[in-house]
MARTIZA-945212 format. One record per atom (N, C-alpha, C, O): residue in three letters; atom name; x, y, z; residue number from 1. Coordinates in nm, 3 decimals. Atoms other than C-alpha are relative to their C-alpha. Example, Ala and Ser with C-alpha at 12.3 -4.5 7.8 and 13.67 -1.06 7.14 Angstrom:
% residues 2
aa	at	X	Y	Z	i
ALA	N	0.089	-0.119	0.000	1
ALA	CA	1.230	-0.450	0.780	1
ALA	C	0.090	0.120	0.000	1
ALA	O	0.194	0.118	0.066	1
SER	N	-0.082	-0.119	-0.006	2
SER	CA	1.367	-0.106	0.714	2
SER	C	-0.077	0.109	0.073	2
SER	O	-0.026	0.220	0.090	2
//
This chain:
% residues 97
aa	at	X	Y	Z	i
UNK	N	0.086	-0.117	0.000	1
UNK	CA	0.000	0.000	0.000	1
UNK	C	0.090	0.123	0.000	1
UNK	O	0.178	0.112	0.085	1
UNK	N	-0.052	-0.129	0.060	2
UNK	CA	0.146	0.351	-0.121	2
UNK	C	-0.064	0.087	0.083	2
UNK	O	-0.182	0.053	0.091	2
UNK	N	-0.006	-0.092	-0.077	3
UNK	CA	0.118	0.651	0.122	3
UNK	C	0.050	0.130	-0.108	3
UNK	O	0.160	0.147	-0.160	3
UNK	N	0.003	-0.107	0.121	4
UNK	CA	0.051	0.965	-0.120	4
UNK	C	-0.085	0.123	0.087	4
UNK	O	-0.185	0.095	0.154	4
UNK	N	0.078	-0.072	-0.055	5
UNK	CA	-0.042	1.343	0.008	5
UNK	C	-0.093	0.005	-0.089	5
UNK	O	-0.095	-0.059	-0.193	5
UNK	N	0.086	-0.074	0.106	6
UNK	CA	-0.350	1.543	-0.127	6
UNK	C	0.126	0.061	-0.094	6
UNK	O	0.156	-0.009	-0.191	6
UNK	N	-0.040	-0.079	0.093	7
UNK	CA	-0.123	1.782	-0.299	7
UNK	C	0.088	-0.090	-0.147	7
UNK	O	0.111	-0.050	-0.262	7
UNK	N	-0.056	0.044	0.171	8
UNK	CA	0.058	1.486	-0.532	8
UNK	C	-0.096	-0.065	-0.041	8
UNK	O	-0.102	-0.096	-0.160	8
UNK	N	0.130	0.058	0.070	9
UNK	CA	-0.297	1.312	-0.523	9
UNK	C	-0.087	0.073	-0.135	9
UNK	O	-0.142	0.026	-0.235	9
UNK	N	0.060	-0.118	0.082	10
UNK	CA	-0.424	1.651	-0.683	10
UNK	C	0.118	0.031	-0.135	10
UNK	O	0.096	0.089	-0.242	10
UNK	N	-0.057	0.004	0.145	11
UNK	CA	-0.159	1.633	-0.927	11
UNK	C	0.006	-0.114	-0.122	11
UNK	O	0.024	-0.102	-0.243	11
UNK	N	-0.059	0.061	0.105	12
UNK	CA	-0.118	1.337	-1.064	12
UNK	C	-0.154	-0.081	0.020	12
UNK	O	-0.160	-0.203	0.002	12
UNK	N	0.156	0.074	0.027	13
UNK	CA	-0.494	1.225	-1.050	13
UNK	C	-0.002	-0.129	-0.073	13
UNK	O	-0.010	-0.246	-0.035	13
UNK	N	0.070	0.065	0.131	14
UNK	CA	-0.555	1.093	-1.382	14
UNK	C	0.098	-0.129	0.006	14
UNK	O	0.031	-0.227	-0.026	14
UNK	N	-0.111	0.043	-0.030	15
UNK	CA	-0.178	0.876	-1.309	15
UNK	C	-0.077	-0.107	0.118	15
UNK	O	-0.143	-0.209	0.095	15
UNK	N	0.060	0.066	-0.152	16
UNK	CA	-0.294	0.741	-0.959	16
UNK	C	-0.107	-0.135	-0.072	16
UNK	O	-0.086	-0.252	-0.101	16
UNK	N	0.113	0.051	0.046	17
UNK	CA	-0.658	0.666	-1.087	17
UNK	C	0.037	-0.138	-0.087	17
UNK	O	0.019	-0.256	-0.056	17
UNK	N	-0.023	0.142	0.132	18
UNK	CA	-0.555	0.431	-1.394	18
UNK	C	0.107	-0.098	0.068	18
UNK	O	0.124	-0.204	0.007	18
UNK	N	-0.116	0.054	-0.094	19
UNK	CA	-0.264	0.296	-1.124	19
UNK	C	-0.146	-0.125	0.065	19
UNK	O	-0.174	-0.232	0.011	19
UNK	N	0.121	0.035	-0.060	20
UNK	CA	-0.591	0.187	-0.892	20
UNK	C	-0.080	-0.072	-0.079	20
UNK	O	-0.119	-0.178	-0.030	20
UNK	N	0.069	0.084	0.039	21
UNK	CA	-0.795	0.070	-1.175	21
UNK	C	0.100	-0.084	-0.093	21
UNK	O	0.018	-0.155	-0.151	21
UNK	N	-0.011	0.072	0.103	22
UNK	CA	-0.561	-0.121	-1.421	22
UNK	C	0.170	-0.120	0.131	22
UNK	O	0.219	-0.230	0.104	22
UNK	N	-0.082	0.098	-0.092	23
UNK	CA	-0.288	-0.276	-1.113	23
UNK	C	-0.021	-0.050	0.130	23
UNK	O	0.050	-0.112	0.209	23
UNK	N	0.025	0.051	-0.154	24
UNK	CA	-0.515	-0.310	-0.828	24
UNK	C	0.047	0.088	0.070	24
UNK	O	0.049	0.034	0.180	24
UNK	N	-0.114	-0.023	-0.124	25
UNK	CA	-0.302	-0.070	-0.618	25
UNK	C	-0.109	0.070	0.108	25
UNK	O	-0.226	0.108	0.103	25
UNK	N	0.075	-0.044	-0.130	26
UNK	CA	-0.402	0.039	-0.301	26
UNK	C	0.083	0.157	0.028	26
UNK	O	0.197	0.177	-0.013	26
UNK	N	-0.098	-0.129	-0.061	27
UNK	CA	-0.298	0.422	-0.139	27
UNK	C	-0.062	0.034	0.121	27
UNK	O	-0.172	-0.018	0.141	27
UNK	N	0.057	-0.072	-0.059	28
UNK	CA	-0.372	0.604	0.126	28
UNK	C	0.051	0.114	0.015	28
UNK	O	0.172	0.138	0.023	28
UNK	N	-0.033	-0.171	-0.019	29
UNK	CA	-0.401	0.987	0.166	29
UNK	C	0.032	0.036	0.070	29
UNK	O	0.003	-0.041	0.162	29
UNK	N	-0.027	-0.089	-0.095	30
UNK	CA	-0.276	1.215	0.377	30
UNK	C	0.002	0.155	-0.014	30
UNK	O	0.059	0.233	-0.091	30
UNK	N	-0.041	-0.204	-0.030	31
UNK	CA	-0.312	1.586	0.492	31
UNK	C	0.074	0.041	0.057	31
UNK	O	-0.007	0.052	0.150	31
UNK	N	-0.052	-0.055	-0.053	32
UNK	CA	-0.073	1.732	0.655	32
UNK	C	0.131	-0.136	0.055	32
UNK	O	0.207	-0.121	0.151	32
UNK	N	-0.057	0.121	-0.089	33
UNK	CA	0.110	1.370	0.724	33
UNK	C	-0.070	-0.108	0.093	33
UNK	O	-0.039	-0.214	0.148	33
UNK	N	0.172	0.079	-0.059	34
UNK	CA	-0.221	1.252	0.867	34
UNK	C	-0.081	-0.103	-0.037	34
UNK	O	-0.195	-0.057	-0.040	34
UNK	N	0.095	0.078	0.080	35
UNK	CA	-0.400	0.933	0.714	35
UNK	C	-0.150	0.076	0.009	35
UNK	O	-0.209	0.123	0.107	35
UNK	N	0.150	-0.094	-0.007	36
UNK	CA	-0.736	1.097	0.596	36
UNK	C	-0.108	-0.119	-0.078	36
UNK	O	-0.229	-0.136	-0.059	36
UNK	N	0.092	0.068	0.113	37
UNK	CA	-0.855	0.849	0.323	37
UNK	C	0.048	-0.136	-0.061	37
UNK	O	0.170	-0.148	-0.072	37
UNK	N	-0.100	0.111	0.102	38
UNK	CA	-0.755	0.538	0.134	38
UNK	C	-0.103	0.009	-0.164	38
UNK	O	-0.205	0.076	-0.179	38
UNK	N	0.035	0.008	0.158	39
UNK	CA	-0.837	0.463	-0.276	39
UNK	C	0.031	-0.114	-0.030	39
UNK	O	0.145	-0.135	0.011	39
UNK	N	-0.009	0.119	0.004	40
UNK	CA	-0.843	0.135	-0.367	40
UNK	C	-0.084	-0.021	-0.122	40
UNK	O	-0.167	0.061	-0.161	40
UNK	N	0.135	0.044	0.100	41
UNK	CA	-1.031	-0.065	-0.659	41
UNK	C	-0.149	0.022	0.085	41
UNK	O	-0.172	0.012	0.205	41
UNK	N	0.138	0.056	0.000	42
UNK	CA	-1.407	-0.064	-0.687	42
UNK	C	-0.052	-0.118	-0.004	42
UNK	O	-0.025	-0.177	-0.108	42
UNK	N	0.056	0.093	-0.021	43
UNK	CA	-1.604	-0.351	-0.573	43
UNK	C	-0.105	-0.035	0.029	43
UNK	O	-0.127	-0.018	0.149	43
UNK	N	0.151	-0.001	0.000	44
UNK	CA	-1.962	-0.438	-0.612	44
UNK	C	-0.048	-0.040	0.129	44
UNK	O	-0.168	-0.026	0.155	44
UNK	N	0.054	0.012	-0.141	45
UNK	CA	-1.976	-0.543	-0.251	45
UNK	C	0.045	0.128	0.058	45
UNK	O	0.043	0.137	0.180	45
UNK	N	-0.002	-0.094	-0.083	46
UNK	CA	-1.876	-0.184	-0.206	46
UNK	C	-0.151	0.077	0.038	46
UNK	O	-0.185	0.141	0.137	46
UNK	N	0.157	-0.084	-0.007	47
UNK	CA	-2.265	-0.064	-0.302	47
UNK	C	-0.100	-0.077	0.079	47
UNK	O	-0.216	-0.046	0.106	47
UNK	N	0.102	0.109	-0.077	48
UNK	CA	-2.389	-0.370	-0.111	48
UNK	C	-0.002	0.024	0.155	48
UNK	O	-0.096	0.013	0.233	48
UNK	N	-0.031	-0.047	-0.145	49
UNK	CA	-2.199	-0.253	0.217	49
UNK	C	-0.054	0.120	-0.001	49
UNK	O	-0.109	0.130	0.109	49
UNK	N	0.052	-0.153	0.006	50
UNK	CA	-2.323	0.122	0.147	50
UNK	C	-0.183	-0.059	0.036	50
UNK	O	-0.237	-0.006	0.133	50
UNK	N	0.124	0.042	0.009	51
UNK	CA	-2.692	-0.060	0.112	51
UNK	C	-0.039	-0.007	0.166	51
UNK	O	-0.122	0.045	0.241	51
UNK	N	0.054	0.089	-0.126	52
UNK	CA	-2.694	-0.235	0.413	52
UNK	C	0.042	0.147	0.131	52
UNK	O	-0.045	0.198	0.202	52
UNK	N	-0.007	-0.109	-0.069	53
UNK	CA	-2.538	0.050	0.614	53
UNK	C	-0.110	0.117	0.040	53
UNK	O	-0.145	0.155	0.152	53
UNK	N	0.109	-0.078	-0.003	54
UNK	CA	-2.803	0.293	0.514	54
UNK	C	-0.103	-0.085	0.069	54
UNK	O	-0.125	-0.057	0.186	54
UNK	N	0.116	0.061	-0.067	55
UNK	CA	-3.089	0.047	0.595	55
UNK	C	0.051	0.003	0.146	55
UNK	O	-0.013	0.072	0.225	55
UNK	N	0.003	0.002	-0.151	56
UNK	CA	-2.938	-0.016	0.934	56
UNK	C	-0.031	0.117	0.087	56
UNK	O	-0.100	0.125	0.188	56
UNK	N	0.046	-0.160	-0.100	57
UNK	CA	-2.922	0.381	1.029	57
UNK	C	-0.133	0.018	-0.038	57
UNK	O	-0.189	0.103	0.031	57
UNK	N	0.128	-0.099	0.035	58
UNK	CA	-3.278	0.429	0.839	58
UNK	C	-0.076	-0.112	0.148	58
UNK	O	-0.172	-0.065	0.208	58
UNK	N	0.082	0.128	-0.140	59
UNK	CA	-3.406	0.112	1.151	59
UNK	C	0.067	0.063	0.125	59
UNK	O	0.008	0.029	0.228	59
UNK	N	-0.048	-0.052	-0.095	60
UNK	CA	-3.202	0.297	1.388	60
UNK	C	-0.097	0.095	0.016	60
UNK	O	-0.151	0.105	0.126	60
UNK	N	0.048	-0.153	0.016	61
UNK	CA	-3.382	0.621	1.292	61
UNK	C	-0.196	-0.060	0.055	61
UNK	O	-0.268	-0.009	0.141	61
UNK	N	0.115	0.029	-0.033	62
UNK	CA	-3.719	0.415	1.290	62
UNK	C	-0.020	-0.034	0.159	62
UNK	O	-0.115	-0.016	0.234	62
UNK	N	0.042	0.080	-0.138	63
UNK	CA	-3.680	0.258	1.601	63
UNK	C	0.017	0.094	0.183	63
UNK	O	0.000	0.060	0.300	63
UNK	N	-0.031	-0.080	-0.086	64
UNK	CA	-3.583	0.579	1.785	64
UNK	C	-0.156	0.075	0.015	64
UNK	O	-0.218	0.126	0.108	64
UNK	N	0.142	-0.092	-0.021	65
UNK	CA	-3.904	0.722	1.677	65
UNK	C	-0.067	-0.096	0.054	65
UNK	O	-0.103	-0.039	0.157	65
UNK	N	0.078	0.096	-0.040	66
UNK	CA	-4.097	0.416	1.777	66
UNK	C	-0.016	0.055	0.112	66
UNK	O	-0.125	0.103	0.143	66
UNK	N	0.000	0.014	-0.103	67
UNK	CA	-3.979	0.459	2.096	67
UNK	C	-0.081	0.162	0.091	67
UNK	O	-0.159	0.165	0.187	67
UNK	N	0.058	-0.136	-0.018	68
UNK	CA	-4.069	0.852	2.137	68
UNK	C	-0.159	-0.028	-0.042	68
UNK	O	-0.249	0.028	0.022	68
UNK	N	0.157	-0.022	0.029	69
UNK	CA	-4.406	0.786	1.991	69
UNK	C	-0.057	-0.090	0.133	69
UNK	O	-0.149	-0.039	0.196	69
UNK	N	0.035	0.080	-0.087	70
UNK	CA	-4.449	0.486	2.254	70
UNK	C	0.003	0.048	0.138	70
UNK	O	-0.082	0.017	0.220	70
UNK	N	0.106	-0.041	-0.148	71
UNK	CA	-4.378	0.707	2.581	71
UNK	C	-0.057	0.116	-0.038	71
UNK	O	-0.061	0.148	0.081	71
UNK	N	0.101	-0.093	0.030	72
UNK	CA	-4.585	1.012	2.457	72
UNK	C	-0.113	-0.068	-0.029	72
UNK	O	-0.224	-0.017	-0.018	72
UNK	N	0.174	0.088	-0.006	73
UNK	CA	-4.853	0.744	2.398	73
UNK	C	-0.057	-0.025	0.135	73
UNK	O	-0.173	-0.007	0.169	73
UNK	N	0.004	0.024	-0.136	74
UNK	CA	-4.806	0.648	2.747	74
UNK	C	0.023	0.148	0.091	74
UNK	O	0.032	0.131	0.212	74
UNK	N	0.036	-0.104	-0.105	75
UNK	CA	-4.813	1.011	2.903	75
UNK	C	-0.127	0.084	-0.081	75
UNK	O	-0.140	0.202	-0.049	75
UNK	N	0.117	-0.071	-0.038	76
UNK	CA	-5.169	1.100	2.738	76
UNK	C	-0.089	-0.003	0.080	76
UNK	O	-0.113	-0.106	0.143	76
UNK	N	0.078	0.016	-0.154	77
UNK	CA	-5.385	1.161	2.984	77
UNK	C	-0.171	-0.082	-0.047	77
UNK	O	-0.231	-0.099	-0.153	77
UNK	N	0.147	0.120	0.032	78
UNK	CA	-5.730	0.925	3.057	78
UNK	C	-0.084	0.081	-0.031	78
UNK	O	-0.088	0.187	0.031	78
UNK	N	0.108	-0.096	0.027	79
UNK	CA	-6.034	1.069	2.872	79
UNK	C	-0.080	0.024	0.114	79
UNK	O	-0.177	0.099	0.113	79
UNK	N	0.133	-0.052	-0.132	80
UNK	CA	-6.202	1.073	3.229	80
UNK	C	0.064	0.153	0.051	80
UNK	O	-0.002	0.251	0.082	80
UNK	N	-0.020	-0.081	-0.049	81
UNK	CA	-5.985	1.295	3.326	81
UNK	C	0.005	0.153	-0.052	81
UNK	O	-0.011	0.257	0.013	81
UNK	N	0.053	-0.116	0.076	82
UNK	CA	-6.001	1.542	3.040	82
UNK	C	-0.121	0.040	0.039	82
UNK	O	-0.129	0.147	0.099	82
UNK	N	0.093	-0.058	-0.010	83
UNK	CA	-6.334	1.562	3.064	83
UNK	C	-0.066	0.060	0.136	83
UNK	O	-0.179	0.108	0.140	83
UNK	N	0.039	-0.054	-0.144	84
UNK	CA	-6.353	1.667	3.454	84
UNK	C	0.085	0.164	0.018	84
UNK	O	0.084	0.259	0.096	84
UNK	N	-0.072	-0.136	0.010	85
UNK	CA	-6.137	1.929	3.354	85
UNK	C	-0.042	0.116	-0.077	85
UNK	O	-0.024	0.081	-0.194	85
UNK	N	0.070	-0.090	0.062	86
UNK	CA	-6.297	2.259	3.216	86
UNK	C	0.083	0.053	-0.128	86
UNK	O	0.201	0.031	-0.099	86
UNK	N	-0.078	-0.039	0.053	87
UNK	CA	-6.141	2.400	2.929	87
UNK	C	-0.008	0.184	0.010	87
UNK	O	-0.108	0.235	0.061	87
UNK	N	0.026	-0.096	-0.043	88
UNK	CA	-6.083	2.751	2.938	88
UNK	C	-0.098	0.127	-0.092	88
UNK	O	-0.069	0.164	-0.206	88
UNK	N	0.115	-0.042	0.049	89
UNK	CA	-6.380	2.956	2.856	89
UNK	C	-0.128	-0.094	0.006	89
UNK	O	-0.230	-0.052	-0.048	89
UNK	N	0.123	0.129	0.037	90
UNK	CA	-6.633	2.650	2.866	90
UNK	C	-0.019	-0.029	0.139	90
UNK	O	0.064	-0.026	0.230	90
UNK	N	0.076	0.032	-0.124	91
UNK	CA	-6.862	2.559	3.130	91
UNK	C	0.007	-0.182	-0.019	91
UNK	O	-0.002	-0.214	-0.138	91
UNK	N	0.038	0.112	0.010	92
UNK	CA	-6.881	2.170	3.180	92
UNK	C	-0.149	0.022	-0.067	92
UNK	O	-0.212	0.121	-0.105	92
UNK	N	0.179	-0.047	0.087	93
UNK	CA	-7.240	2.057	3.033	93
UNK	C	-0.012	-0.043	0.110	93
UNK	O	0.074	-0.095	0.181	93
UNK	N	0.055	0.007	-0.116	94
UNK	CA	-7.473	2.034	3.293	94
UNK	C	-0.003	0.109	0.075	94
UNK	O	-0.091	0.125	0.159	94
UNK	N	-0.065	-0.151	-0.135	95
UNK	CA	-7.310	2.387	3.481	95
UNK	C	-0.059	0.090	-0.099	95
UNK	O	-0.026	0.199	-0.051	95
UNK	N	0.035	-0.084	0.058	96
UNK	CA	-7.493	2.598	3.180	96
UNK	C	-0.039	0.132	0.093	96
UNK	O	-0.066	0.098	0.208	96
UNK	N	0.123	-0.124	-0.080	97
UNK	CA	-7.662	2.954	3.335	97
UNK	C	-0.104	-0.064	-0.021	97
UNK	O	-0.212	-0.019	0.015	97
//
């Protein structure tokens, strides 16, 4: 594996790229001396891992709301008790003038 900054990544692109797709090679980037990234071939189990990833955070995302909808279900209050409660401006029925 080849250790390449941005600034000779940004030069020699088009070089690199056809390196990556026609010998396999592997690199990884760096900023400042920093690993930031790697470049490697494309691999159809790369869109399969992207797939499955997403679905897992979109069941994460579902299951967070589940849970918010489930105790706000559990703190509405009992219709008995609404209705012993006046709203404001409104007479219970029965208390008319």
């Amino acid at each position: 594996m080849k250790t390449i900054g941005v600034r000779q990544l940004k030069n020699e692109a088009t070089q690199i790229v056809r390196a990556v797709r026609d010998q396999h090679a592997l690199y990884v980037i760096t900023v400042n001396g920093q690993p930031v990234a790697t470049l490697r071939p494309y691999a159809d189990r790369d869109i399969a891992g992207m797939q499955r990833s997403q679905a897992a955070s979109e069941m994460a995302a579902i299951e967070r709301l589940a849970g918010a909808v489930g105790e706000a279900w559990m703190s509405v209050p009992d219709v008995d008790d609404i209705s012993e409660t006046p709203r404001r401006g409104r007479v219970p029925i029965g208390e008319e003038d």
